[in-house]
DSSP file (Angstrom, degrees, kcal/mol; ACC not computed):
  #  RESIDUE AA STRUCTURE BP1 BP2  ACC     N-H-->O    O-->H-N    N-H-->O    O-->H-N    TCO  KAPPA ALPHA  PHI   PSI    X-CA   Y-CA   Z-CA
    1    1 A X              0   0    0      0, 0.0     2,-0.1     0, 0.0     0, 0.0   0.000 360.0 360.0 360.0 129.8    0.0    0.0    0.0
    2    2 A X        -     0   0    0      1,-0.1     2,-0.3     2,-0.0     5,-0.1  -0.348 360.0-106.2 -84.7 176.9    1.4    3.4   -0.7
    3    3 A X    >   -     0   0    0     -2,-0.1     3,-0.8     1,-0.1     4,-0.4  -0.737  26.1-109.2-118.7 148.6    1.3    6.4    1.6
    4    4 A X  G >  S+     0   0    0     -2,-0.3     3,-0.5     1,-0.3     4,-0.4   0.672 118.5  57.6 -21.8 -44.2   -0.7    9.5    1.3
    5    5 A X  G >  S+     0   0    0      1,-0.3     3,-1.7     2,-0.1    -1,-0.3   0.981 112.3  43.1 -72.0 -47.7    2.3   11.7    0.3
    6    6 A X  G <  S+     0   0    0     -3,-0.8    -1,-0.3     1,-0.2    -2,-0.2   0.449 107.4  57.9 -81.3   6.2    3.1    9.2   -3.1
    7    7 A X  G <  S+     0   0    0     -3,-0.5     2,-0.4    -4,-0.4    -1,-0.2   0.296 111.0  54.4-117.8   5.3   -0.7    8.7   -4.3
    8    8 A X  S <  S-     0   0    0     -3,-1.7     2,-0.2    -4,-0.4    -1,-0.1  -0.977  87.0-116.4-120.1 140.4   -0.7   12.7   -4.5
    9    9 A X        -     0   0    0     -2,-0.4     2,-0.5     1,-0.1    -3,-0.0  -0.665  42.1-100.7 -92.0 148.5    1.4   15.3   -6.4
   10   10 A X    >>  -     0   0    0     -2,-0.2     3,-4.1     1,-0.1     4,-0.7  -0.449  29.3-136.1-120.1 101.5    2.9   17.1   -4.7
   11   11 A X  H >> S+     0   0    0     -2,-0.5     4,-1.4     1,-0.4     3,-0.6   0.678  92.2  64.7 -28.1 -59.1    1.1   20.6   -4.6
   12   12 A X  H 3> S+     0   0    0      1,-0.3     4,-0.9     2,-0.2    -1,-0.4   0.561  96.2  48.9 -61.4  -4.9    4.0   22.8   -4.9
   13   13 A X  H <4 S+     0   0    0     -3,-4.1     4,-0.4     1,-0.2    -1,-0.3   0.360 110.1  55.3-115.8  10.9    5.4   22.0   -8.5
   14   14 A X  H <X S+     0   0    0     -4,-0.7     4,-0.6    -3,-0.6    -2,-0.2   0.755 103.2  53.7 -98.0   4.6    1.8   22.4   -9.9
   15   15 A X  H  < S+     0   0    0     -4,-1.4     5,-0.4     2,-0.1     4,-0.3   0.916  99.2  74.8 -93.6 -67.5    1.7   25.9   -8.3
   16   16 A X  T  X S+     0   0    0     -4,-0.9     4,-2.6     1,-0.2    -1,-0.1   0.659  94.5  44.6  25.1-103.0    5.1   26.5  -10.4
   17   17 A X  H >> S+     0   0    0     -4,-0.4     4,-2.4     2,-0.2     3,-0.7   0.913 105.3  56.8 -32.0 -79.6    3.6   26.8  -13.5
   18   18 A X  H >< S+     0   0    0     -4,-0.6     3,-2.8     1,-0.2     4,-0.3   0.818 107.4  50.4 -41.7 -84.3    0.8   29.1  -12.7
   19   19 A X  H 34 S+     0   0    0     -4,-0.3     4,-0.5     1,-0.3    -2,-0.2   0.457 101.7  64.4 -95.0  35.1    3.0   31.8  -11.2
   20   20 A X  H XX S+     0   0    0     -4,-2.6     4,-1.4    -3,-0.7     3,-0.6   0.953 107.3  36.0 -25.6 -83.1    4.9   31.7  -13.9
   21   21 A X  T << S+     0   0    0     -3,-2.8     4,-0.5    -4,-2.4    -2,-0.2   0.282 109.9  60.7 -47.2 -23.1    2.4   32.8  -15.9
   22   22 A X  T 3> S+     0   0    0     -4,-0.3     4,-2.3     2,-0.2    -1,-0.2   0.575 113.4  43.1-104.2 -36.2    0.8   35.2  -13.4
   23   23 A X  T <4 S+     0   0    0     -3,-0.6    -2,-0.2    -4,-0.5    -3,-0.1   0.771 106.4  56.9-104.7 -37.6    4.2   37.0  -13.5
   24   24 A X  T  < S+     0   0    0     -4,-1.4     3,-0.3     1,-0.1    -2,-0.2   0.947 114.7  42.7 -54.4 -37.3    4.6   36.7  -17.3
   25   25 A X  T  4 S+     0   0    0     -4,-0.5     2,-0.7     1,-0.2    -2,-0.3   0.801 131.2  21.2 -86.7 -37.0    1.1   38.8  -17.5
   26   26 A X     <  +     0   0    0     -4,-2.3    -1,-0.2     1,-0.1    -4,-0.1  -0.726  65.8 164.5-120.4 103.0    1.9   41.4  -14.6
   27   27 A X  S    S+     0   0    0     -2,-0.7     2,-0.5    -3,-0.3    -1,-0.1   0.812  70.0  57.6 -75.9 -21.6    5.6   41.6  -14.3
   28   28 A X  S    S-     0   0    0     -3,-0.2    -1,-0.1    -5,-0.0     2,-0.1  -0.949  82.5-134.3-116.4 135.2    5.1   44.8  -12.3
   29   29 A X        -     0   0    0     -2,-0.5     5,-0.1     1,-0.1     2,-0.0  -0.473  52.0 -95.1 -57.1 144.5    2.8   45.1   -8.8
   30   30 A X    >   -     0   0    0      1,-0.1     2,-1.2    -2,-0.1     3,-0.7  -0.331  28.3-120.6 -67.5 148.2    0.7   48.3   -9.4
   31   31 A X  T 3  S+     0   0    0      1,-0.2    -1,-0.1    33,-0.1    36,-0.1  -0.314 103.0  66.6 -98.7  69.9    2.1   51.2   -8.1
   32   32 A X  T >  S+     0   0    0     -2,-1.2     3,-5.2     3,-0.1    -1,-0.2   0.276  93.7  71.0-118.9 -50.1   -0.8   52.4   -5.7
   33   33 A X  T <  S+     0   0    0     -3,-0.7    -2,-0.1     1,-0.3    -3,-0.0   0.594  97.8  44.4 -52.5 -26.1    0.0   49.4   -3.8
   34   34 A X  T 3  S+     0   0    0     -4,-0.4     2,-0.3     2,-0.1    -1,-0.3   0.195  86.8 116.9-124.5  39.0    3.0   50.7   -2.7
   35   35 A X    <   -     0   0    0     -3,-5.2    18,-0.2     1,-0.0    -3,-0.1  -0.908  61.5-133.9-111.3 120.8    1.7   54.0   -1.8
   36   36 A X        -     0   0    0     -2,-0.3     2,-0.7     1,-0.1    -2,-0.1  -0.114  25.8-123.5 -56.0 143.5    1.9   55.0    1.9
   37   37 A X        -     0   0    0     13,-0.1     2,-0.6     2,-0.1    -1,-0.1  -0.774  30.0-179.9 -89.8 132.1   -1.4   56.4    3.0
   38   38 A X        -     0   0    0     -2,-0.7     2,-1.9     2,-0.4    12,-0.1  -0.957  55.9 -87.7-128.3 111.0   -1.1   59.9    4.4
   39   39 A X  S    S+     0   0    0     -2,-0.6     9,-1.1    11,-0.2     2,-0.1   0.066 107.8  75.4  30.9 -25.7   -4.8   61.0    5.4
   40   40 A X  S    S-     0   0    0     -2,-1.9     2,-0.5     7,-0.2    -2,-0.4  -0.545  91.1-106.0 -98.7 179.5   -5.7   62.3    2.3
   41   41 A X     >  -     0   0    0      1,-0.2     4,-1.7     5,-0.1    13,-0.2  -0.862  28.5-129.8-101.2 170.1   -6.6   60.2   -1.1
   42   42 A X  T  4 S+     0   0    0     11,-3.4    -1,-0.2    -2,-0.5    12,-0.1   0.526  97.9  52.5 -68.6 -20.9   -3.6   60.4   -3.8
   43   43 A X  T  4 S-     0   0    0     10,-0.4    -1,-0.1     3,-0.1    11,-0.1   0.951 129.4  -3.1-101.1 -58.4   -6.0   61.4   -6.5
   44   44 A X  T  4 S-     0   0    0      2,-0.1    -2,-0.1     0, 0.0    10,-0.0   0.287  87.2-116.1-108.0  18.4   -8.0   64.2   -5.5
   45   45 A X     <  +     0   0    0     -4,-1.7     2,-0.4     1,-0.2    -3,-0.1   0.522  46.4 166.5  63.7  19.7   -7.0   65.0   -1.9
   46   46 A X        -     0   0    0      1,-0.1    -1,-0.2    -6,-0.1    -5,-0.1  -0.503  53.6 -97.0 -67.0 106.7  -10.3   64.3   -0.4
   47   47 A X        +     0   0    0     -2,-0.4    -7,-0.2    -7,-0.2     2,-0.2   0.121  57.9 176.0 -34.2 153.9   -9.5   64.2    3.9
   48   48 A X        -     0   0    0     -9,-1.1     2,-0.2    -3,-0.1     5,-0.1  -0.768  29.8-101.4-137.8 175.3   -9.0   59.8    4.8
   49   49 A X        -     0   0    0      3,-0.3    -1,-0.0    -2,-0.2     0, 0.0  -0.258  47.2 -81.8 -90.1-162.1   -8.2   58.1    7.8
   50   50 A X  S    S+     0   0    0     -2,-0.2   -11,-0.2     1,-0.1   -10,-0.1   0.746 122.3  41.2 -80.7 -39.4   -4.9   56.7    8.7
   51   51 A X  S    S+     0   0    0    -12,-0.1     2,-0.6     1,-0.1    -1,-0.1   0.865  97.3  78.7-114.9 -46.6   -5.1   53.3    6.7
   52   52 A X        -     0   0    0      1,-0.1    -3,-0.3   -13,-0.1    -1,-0.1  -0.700  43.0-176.4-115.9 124.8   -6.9   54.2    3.1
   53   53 A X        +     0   0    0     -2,-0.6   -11,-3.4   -18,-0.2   -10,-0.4   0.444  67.9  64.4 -46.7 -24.6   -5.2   55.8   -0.1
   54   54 A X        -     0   0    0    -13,-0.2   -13,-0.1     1,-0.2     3,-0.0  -0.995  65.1-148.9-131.5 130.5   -8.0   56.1   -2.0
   55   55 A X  S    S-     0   0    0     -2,-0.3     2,-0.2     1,-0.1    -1,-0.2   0.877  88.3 -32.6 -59.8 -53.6  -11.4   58.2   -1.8
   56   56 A X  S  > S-     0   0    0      1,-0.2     4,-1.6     0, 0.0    -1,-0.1  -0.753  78.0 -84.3-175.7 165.1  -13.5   55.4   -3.8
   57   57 A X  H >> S+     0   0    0     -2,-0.2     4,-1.8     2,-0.2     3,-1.3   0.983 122.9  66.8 -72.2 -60.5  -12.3   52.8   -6.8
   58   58 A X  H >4 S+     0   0    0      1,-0.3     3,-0.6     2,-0.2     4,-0.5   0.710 106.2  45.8 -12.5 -60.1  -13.0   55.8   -9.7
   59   59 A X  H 3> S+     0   0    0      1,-0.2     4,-0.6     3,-0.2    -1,-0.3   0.949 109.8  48.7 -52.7 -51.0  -10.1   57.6   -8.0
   60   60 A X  H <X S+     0   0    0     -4,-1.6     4,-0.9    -3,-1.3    -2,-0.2   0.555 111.8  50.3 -90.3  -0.4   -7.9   54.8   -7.7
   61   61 A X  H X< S+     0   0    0     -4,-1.8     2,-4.0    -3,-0.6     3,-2.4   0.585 107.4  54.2 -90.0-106.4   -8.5   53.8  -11.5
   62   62 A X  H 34 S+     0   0    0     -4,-0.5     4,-0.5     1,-0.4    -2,-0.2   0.251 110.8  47.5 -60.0  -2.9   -7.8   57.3  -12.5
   63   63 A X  H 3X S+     0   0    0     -2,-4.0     4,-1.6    -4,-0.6    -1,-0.4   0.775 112.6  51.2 -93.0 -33.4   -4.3   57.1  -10.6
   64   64 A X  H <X S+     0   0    0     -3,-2.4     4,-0.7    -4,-0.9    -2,-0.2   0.878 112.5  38.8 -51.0 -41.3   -3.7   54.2  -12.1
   65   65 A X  H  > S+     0   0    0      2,-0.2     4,-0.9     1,-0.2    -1,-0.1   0.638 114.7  54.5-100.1  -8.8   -4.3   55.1  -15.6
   66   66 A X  H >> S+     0   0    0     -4,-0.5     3,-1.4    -5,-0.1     4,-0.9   0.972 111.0  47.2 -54.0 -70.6   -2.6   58.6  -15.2
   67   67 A X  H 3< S+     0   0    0     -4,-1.6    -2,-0.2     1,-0.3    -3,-0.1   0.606 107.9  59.9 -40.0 -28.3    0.7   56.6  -13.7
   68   68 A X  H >< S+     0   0    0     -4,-0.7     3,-0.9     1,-0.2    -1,-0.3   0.829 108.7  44.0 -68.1 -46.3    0.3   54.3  -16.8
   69   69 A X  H << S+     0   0    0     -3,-1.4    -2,-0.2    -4,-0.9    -1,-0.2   0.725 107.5  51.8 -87.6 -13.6    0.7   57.1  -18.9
   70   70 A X  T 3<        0   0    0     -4,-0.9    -1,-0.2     1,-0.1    -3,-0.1  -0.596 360.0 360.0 -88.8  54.3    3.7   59.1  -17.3
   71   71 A X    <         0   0    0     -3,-0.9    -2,-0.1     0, 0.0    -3,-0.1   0.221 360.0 360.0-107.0 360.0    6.1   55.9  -17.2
C-alpha cells in the first residue's frame, strides 16, 4: 500500500507553473500598492483616515491610468 504523500502530487510543482504565468502577465505590482497612505486620497485630496489611499475605486483607476501614462 502506498502512503498518502506518493498517491498525490505534490502541490507545490503544480503551483510553479501558474506563477509563472501570473508574472509573465503582470511583471510589475501596481504602483498604488506601494503607496503610503497619508490621510488624504492620492488622487484628488479628499480628507481619509490613517489606513486608506484612495477616496473610492474611480479615484484609484484614474491614478492608475494617469501613472500608466507618465512611465
Amino acid at each position: 500500500m502506498e502512503t498518502t504523500q506518493e498517491s498525490f502530487p505534490d502541490k507545490g510543482l503544480a503551483a510553479e507553473p501558474v506563477l509563472a504565468a501570473v508574472a509573465a502577465v503582470s511583471p510589475v505590482m501596481p504602483s498604488r500598492a506601494s503607496l503610503p497612505a497619508k490621510g488624504s486620497c492620492w488622487y484628488c485630496e479628499k480628507p481619509l483616515d490613517s489606513v486608506r489611499r484612495f477616496c473610492g475605486k474611480g479615484c484609484a483607476d484614474s491614478f492608475d491610468e494617469e501613472a500608466e501614462f507618465t512611465r
